[in-house]
C-alpha positions as CSV (number, residue, x, y, z in Angstrom):
1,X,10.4,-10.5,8.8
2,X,8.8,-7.5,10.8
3,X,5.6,-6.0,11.8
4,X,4.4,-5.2,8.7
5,X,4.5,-9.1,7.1
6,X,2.3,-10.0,9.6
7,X,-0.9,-8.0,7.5
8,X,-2.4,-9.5,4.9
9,X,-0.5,-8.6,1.5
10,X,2.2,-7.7,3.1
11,X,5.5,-10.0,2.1
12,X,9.4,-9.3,2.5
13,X,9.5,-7.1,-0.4
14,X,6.5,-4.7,0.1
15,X,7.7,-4.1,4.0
16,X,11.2,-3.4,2.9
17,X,10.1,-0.6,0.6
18,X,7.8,0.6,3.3
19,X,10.5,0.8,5.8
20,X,12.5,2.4,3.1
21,X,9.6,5.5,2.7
22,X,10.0,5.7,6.8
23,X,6.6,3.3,7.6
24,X,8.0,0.7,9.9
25,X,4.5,-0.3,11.9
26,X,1.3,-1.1,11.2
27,X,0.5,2.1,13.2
28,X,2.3,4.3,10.6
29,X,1.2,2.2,8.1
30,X,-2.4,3.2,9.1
31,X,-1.8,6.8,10.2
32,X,-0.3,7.3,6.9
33,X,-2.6,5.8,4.5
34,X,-2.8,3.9,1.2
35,X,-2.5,6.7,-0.6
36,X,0.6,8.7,0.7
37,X,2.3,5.5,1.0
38,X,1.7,4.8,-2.4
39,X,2.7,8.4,-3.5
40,X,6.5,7.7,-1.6
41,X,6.7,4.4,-2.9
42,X,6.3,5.3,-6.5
43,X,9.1,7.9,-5.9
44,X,11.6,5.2,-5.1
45,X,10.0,2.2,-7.2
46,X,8.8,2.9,-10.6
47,X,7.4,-0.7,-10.9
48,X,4.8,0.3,-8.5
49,X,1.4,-0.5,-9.7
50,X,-2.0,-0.4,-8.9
51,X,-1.8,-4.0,-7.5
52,X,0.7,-2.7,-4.7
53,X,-1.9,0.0,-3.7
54,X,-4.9,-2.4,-3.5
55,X,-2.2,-4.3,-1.6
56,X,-1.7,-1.5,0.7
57,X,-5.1,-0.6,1.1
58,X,-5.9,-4.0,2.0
59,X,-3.6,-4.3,4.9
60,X,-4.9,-1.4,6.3
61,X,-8.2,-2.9,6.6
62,X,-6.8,-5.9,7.4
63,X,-8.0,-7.7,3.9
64,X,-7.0,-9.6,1.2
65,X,-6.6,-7.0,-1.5
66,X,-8.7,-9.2,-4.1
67,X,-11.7,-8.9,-1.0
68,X,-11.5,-4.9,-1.2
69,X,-15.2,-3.6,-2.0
70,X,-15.5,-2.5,-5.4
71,X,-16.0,0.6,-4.5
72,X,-12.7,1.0,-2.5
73,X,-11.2,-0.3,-5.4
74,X,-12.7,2.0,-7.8
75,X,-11.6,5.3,-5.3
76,X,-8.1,4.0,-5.6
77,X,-8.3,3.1,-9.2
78,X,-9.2,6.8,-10.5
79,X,-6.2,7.8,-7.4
80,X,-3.7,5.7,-9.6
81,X,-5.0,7.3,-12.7
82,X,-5.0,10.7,-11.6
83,X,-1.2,10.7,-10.6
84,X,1.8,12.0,-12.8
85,X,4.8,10.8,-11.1
């Protein structure tokens, strides 16, 4: 296990599909964003669901995902629902 399993929400699987998009630190991870990581994830992983961006999101603010303010959950929610990939 890296970097990356050492945030919250983040296990074996979700850090080896981040490497896999070219996010190996928590740095990147951050500098990057929920979003766009989400956005190269789904290209790669069609299984990717909300879930993983709360998941995401969550590490970047160093949270459990089910802690996210409603609010931050909301933002991302209508993100997921606006996409077409």
């Amino acid at each position: 296990m890296g970097e990356l399993t050492t945030l919250p929400n983040i296990g074996k699987v979700l850090e080896k599909r981040l490497i896999e998009i070219g996010v190996h630190t928590m740095k990147q991870l951050s500098e990057t964003g929920s979003r766009e990581a989400f956005i190269r994830m789904k290209k790669i992983d069609s299984g990717a669901c909300l879930n993983m961006l709360y998941a995401l999101q969550g590490a970047i603010d160093g949270v459990r995902s089910n802690l996210l303010p409603e609010r931050t959950k909301r933002s991302l929610k209508d993100f997921y629902k606006s996409l077409s990939i």
